[in-house]
DSSP file (Angstrom, degrees, kcal/mol; ACC not computed):
  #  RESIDUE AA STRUCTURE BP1 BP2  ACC     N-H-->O    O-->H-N    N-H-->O    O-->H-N    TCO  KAPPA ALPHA  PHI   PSI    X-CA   Y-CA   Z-CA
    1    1 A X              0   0    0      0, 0.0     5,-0.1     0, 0.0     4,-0.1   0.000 360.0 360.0 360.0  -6.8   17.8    5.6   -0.1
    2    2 A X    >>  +     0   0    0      2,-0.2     3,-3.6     1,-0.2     4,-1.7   0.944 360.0  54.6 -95.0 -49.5   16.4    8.0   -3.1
    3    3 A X  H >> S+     0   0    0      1,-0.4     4,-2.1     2,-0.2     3,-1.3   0.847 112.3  42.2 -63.2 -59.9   12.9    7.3   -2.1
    4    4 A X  H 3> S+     0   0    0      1,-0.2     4,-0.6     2,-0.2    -1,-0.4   0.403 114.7  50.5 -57.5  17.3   13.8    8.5    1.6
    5    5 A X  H <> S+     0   0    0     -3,-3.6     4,-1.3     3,-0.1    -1,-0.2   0.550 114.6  46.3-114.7 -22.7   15.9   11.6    0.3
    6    6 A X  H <X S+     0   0    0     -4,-1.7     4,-0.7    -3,-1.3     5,-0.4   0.925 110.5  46.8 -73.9 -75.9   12.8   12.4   -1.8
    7    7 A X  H  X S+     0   0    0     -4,-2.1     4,-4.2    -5,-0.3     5,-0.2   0.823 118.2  52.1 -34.5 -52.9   10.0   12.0    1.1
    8    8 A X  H  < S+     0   0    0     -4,-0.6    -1,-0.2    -5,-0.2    -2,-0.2   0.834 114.9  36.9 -49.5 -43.8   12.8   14.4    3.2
    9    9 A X  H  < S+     0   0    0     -4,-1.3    -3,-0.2     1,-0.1    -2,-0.2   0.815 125.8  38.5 -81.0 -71.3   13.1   17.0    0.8
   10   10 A X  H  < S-     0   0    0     -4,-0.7     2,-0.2     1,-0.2    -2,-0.2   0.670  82.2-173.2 -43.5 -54.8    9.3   16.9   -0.2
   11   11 A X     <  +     0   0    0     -4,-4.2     2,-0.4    -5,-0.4    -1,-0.2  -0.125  64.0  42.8 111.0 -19.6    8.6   16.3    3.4
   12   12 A X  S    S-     0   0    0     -2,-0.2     2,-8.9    -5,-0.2     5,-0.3  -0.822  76.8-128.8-156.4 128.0    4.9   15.8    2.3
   13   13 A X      > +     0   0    0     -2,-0.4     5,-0.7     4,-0.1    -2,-0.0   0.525  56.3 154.3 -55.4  20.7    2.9   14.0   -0.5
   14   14 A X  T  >5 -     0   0    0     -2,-8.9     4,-1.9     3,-0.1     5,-0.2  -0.068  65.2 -85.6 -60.0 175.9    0.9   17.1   -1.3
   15   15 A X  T  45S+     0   0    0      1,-0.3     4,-0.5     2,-0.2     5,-0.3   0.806 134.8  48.0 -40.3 -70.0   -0.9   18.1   -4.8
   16   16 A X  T >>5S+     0   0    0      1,-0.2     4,-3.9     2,-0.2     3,-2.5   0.851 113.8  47.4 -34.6 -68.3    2.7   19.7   -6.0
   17   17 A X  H 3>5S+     0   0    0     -5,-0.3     4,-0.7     1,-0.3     3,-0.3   0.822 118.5  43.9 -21.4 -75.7    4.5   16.3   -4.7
   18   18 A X  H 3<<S+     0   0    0     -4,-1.9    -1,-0.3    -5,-0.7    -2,-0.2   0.149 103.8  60.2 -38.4 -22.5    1.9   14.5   -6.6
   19   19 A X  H <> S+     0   0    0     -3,-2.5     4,-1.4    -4,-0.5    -1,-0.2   0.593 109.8  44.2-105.8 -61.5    1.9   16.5   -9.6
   20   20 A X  H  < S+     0   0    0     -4,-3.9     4,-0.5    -5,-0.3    -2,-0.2   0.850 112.3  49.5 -91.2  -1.2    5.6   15.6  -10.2
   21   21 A X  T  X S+     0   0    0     -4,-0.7     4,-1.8    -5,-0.2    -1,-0.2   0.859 106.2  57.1 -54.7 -42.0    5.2   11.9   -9.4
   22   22 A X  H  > S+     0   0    0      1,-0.2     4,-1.6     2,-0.2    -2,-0.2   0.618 105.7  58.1 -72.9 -11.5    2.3   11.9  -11.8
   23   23 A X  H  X S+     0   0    0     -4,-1.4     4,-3.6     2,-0.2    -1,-0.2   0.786 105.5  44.4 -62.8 -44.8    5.1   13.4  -14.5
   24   24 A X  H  > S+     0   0    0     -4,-0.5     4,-1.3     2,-0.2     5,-0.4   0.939 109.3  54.9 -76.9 -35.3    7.2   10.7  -14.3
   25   25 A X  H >< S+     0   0    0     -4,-1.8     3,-2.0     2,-0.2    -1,-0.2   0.984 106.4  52.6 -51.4 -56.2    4.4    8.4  -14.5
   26   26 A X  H 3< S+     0   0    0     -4,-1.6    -2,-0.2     1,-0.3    -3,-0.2   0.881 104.7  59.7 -58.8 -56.2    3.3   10.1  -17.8
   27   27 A X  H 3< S-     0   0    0     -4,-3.6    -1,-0.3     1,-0.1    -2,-0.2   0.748  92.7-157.6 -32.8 -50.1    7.0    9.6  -19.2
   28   28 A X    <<  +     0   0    0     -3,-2.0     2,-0.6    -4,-1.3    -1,-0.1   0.505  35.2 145.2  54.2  29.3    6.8    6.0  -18.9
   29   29 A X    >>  -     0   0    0     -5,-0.4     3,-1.4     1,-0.2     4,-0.6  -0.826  54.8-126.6 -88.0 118.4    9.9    4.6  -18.7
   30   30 A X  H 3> S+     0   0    0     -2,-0.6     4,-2.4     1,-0.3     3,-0.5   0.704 114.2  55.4 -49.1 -27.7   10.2    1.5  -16.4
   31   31 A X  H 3> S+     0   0    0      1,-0.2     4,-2.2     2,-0.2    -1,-0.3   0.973 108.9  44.5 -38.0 -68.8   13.0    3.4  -14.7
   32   32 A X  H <> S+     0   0    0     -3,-1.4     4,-0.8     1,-0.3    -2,-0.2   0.470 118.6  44.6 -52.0 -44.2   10.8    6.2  -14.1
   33   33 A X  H  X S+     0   0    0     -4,-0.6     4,-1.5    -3,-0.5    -1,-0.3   0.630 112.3  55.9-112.1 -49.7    7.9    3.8  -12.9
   34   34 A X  H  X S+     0   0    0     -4,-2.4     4,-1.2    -5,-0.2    -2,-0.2   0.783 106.3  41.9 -84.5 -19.0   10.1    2.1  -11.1
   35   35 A X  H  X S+     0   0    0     -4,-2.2     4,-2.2     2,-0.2    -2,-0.2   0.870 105.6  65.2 -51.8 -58.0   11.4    4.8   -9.1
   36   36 A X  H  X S+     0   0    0     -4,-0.8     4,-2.0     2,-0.2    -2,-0.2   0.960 107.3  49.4 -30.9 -66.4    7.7    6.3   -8.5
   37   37 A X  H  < S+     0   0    0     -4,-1.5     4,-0.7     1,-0.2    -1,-0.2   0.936 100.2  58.6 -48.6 -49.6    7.3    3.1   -6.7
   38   38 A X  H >< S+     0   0    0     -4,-1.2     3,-1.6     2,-0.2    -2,-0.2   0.913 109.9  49.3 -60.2 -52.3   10.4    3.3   -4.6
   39   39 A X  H >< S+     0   0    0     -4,-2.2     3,-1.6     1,-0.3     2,-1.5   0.970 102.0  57.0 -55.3 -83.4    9.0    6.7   -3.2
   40   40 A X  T 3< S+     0   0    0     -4,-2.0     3,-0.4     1,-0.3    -1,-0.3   0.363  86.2  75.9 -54.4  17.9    6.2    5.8   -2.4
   41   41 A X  T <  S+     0   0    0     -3,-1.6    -1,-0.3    -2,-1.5    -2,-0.2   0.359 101.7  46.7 -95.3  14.6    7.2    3.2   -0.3
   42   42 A X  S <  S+     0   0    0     -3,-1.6    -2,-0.2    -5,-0.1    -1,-0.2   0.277  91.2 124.6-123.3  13.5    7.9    5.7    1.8
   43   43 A X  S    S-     0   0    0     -3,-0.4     5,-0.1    -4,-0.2   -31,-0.0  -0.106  77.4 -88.6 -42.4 138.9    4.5    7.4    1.1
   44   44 A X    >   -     0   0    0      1,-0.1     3,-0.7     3,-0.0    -2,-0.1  -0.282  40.0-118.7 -39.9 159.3    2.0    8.2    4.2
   45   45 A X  G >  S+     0   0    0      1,-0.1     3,-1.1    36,-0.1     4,-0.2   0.970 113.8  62.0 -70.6 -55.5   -0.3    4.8    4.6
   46   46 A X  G 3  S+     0   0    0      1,-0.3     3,-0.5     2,-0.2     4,-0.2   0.329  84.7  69.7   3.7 -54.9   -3.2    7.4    3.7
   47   47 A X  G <  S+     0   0    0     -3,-0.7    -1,-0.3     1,-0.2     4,-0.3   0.347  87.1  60.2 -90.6   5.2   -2.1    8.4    0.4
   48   48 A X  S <  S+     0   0    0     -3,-1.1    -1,-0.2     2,-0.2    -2,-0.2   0.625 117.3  38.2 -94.7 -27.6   -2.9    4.8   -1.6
   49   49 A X  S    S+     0   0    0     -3,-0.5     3,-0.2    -4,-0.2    -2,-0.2   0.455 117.5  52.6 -95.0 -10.6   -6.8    5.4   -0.4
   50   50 A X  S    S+     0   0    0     -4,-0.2    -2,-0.2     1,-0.1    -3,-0.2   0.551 114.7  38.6 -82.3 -27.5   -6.6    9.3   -1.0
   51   51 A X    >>  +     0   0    0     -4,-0.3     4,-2.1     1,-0.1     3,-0.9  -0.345  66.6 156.8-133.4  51.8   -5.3    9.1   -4.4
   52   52 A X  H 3>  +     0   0    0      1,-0.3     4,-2.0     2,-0.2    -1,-0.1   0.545  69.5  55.5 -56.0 -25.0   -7.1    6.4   -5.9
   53   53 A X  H 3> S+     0   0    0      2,-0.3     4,-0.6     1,-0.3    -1,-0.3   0.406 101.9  49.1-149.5 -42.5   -6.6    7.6   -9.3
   54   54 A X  H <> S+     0   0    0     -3,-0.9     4,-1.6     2,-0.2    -1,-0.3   0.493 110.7  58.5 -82.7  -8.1   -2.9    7.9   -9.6
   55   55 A X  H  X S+     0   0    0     -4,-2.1     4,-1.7     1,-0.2     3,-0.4   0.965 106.1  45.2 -78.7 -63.8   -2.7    4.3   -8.2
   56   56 A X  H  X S+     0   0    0     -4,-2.0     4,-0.7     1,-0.2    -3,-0.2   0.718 117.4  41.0 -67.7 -24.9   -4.5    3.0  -10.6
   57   57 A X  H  X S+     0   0    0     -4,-0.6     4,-3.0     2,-0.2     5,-0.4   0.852 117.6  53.1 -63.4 -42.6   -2.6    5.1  -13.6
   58   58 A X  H  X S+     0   0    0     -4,-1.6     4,-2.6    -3,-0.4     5,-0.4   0.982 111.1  45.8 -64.5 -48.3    0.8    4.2  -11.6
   59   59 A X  H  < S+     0   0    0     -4,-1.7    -1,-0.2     2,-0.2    -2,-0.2   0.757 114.8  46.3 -25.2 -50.6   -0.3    0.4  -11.6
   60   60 A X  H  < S+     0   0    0     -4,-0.7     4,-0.2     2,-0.2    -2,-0.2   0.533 109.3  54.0 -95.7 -29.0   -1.3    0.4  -15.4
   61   61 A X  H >X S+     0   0    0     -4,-3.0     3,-2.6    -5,-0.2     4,-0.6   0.941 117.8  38.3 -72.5 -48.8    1.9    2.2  -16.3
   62   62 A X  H 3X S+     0   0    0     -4,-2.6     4,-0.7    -5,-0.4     8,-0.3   0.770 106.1  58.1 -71.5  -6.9    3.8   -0.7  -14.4
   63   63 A X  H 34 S+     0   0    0     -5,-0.4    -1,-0.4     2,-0.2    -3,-0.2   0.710 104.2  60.6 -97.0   5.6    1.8   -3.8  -15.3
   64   64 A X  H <4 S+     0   0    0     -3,-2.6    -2,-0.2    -4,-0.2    -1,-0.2   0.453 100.3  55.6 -72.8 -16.5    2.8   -2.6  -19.2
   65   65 A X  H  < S-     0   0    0     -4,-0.6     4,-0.3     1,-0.4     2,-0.3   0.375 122.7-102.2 -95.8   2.7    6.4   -2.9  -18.3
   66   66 A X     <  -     0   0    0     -4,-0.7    -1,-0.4     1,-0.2     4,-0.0  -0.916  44.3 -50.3 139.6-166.0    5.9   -6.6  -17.2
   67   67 A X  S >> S+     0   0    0     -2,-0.3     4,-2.7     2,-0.1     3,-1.1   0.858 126.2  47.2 -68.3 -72.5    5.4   -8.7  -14.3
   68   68 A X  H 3> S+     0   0    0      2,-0.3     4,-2.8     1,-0.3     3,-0.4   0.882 104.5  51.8 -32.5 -78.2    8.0   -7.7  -12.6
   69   69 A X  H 3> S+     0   0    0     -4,-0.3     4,-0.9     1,-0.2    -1,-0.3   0.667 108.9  55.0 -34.1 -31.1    7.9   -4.2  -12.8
   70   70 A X  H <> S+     0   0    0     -3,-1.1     4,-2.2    -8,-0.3    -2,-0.3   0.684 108.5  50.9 -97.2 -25.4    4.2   -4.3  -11.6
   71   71 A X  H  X S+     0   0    0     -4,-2.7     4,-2.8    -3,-0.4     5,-0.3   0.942 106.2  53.4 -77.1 -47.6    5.4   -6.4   -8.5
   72   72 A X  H  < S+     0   0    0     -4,-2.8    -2,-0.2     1,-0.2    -3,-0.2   0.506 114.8  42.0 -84.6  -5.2    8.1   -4.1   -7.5
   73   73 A X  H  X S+     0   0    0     -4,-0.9     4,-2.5    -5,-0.2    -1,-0.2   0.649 115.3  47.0 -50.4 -51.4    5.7   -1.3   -7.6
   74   74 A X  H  < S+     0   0    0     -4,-2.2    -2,-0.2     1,-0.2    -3,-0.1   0.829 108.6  56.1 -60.6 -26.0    2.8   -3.1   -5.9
   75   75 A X  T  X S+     0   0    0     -4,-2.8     4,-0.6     1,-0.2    -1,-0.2   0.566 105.3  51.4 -82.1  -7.8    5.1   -4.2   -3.5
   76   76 A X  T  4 S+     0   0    0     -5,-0.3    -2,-0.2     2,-0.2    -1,-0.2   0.908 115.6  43.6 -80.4 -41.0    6.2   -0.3   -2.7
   77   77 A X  T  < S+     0   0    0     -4,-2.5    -2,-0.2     1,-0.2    -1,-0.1   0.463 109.7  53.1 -93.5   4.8    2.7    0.6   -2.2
   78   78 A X  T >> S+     0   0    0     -5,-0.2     4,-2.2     2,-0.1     3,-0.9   0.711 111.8  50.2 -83.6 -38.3    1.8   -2.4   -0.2
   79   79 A X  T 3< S+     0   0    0     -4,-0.6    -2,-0.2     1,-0.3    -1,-0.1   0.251 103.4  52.6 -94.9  29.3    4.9   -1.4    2.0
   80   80 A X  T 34 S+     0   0    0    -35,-0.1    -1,-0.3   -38,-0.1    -3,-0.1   0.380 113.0  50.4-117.9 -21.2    4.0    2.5    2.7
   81   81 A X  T <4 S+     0   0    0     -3,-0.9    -2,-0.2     1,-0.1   -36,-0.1   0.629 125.7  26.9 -96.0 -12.1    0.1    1.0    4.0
   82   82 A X  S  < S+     0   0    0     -4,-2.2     2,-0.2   -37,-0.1    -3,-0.2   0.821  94.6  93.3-116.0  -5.8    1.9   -1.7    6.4
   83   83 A X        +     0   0    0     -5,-0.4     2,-0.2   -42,-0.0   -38,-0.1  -0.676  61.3  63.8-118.7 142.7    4.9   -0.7    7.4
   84   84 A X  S    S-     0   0    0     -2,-0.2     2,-0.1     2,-0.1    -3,-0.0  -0.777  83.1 -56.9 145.1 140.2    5.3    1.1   10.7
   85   85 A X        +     0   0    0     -2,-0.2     2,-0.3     2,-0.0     0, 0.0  -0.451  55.7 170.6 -78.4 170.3    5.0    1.0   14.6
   86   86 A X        +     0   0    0     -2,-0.1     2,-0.3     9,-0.0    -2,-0.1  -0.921   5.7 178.7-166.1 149.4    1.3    0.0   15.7
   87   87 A X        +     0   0    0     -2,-0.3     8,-0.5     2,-0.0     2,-0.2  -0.931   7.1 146.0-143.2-175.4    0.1   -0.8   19.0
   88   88 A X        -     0   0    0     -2,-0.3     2,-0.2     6,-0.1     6,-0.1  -0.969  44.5 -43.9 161.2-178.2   -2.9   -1.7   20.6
   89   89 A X    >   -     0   0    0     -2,-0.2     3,-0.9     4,-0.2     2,-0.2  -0.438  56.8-107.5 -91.7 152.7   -5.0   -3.4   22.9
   90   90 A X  T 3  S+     0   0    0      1,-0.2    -1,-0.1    -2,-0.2     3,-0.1  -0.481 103.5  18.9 -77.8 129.7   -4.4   -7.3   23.7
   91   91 A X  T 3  S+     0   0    0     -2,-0.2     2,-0.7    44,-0.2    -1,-0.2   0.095 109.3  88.5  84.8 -10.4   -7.4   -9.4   22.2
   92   92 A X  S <  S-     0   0    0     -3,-0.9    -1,-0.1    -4,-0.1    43,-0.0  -0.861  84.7-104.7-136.1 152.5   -8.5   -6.9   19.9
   93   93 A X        -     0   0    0     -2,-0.7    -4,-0.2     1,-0.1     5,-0.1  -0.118  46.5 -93.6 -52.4 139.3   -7.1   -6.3   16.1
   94   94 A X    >>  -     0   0    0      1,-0.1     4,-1.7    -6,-0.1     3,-0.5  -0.266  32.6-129.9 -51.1 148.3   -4.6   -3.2   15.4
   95   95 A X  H >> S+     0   0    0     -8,-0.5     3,-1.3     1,-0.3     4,-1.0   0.973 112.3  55.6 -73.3 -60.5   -6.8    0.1   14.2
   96   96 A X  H 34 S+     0   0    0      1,-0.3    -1,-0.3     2,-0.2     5,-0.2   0.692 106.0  49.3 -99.8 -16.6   -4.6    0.4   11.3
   97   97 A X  H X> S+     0   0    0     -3,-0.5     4,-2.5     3,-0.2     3,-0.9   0.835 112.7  51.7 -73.3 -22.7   -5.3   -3.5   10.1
   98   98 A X  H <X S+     0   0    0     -4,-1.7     2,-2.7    -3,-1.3     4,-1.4   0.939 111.4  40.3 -72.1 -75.7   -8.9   -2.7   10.4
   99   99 A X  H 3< S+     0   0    0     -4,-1.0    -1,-0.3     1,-0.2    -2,-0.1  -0.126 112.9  59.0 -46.9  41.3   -8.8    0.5    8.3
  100  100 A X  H <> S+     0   0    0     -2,-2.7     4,-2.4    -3,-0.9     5,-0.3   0.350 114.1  40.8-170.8 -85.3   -6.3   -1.5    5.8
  101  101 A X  H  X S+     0   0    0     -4,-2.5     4,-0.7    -3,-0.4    -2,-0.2   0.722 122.1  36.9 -67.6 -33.8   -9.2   -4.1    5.4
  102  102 A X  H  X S+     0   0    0     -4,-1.4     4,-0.5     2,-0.2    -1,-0.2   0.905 118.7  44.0 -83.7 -51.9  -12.1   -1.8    5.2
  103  103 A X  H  4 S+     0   0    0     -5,-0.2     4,-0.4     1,-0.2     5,-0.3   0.992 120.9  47.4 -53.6 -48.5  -10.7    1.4    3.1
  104  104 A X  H  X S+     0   0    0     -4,-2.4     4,-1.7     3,-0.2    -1,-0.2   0.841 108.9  47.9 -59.8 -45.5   -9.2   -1.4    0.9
  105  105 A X  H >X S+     0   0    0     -4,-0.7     3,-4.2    -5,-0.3     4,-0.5   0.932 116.0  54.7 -82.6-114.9  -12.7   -3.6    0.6
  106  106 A X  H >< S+     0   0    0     -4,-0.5     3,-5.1     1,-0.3     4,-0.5   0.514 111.0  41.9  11.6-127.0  -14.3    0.3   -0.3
  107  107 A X  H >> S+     0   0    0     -4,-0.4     4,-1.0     1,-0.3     3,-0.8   0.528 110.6  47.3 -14.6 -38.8  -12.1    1.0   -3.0
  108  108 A X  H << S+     0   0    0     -3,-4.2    -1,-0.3    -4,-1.7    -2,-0.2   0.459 102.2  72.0-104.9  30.9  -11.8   -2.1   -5.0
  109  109 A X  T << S+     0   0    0     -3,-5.1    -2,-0.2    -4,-0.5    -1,-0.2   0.548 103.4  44.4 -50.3 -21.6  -15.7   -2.2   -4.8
  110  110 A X  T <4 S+     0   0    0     -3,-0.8    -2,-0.1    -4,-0.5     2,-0.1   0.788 100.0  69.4 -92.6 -48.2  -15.5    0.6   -7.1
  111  111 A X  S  < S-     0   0    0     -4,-1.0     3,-0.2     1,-0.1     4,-0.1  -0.388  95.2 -75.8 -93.8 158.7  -12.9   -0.4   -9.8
  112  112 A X    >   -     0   0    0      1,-0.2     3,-2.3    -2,-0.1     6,-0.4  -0.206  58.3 -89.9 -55.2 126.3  -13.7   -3.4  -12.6
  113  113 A X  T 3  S+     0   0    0      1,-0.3    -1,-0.2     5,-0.1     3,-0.1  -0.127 105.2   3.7 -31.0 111.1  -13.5   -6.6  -11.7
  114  114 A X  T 3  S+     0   0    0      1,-0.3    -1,-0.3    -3,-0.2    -2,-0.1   0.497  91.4 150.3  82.2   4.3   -9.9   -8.5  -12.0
  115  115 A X    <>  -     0   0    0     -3,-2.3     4,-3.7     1,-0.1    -1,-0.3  -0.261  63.5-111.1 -59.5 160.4   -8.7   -5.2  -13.0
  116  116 A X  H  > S+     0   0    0      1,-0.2     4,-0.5     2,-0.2    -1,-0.1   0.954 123.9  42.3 -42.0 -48.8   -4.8   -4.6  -12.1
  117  117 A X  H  > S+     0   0    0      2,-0.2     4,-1.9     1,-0.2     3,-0.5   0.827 109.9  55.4 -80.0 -36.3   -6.1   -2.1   -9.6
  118  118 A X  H >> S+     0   0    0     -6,-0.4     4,-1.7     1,-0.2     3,-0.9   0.977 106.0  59.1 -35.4 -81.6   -8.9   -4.2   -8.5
  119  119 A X  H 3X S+     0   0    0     -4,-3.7     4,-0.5     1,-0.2    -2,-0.2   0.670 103.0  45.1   4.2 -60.7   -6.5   -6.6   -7.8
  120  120 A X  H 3< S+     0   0    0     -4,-0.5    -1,-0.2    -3,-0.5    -2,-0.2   0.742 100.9  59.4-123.2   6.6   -4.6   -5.0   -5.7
  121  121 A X  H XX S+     0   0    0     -4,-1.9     4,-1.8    -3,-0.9     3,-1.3   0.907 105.8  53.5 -64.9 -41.9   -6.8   -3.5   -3.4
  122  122 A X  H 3X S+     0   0    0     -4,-1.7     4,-1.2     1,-0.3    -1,-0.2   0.397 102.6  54.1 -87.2   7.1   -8.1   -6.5   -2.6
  123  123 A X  H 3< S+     0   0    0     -4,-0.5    -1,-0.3     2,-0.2     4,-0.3   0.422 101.1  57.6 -64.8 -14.6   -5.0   -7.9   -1.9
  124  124 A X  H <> S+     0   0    0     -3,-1.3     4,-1.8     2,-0.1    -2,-0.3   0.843 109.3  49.5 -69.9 -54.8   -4.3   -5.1    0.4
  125  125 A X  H >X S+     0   0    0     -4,-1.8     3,-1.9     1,-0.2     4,-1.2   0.936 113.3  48.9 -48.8 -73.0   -8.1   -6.5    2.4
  126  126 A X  H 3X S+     0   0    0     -4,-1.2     4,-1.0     1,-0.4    -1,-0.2   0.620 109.8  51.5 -74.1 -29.1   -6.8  -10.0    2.4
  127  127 A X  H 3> S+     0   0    0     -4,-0.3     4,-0.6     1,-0.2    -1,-0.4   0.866 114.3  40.1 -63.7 -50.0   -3.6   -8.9    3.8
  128  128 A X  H <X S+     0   0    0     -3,-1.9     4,-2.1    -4,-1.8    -1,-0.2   0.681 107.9  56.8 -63.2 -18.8   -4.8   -7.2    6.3
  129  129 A X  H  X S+     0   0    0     -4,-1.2     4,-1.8     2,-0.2    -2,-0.2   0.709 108.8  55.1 -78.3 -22.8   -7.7   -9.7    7.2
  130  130 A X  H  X S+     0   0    0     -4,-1.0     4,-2.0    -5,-0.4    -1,-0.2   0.880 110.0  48.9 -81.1 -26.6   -4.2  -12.5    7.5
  131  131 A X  H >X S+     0   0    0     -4,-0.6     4,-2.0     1,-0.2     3,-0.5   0.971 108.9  49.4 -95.9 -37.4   -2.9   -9.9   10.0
  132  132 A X  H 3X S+     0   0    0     -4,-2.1     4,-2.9     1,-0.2     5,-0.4   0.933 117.0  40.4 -35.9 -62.3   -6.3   -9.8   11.9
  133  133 A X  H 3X S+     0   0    0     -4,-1.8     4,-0.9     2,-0.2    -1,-0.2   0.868 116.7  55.8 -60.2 -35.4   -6.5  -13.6   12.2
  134  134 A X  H XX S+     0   0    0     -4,-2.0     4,-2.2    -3,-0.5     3,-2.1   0.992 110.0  39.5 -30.6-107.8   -2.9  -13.5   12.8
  135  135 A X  H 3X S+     0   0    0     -4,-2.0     4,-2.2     1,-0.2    -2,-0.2   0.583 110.8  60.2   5.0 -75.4   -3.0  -11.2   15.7
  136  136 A X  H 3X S+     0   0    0     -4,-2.9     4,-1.5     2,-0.2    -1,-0.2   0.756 109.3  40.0 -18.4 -56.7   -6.0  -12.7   17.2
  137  137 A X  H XX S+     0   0    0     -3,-2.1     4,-1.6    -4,-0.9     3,-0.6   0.961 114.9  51.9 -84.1 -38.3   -4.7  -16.0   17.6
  138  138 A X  H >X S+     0   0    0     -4,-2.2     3,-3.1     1,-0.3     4,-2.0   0.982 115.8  47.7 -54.1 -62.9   -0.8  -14.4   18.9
  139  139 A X  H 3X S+     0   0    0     -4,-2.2     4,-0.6     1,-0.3    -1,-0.3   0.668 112.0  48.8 -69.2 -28.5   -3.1  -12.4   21.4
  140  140 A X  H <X S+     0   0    0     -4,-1.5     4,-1.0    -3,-0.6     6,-0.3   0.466 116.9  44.1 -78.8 -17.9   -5.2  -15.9   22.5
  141  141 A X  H <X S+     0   0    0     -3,-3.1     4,-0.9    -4,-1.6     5,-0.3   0.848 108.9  55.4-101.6 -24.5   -2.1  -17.5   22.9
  142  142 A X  H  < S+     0   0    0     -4,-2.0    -2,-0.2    -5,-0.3    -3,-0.2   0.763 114.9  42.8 -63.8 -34.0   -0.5  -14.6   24.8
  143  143 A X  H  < S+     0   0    0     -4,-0.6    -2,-0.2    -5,-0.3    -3,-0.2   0.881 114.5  44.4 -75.8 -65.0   -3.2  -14.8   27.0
  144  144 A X  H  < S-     0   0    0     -4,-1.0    -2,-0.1     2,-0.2    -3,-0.1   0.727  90.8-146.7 -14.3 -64.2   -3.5  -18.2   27.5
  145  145 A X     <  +     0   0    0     -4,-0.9     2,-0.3     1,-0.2    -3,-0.1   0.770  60.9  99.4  60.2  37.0   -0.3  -18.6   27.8
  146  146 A X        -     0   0    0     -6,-0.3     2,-0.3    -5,-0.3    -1,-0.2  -0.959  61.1-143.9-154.3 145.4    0.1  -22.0   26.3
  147  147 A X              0   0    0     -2,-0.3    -6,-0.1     1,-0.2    -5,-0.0  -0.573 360.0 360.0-104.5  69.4    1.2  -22.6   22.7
  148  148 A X              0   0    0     -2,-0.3    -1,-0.2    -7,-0.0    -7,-0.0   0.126 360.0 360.0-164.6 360.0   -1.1  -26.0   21.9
């Protein structure tokens, strides 16, 4: 609930927003880190390809508190780019998996190989590329209309 009581009062992830996330980061307390995460998981999908730069410092703080820590972050900032209605048309992929798979594919083009952040862009493409193939096949079978 604090990460929706945050997004409600902040109402939008702007510079200010950003500014005092980027605080908490700098503190570094897995509390603190882990909290950061917890908001953003109610972050715009947007703001993980808009702010490349605090993800990767928000990443690097949490993958210093552990495994753990760095999963229950990644897994906030996995769940602000997927989470969500979507529609779209039957036999072709949702517009928001495609932009998931391309902005994601972009971005960890940039950052070092096997890096954390590297890492977990492209686990953001792959994710989206499962929901494409996914999709695809629900929408061939929908169509079809036999499950075989």
């Amino acid at each position: 609930m604090g990460g929706e009581l945050f997004s409600a009062i902040a109402q939008q992830f702007d510079e200010p927003v950003m500014d005092v996330l980027d605080e908490a980061i700098t503190i570094g307390s897995r509390e603190q880190i882990e909290a950061v995460g917890t908001i953003l998981h109610e972050a715009p999908r947007t703001l993980i390809w808009e702010n490349v730069d605090f993800v990767t410092r928000l990443l690097a703080a949490a993958a210093a508190h552990g495994e753990k820590c760095l999963q229950h972050v990644g897994g906030a900032l996995h769940s602000a780019v997927s989470s969500g209605v979507r529609s779209g048309t039957p036999g072709q992929p949702f517009a928001e998996d495609i932009e998931q798979r391309d902005k994601s594919a972009q971005v960890a083009h940039t950052l070092p190989r096997g890096s954390v952040e590297e890492r977990f862009y492209r686990s953001l493409q792959n994710s989206a590329e499962h929901s494409i193939r996914w999709s695809m096949a629900e929408d061939e079978k929908l169509i079809d209309g036999r499950d075989w």
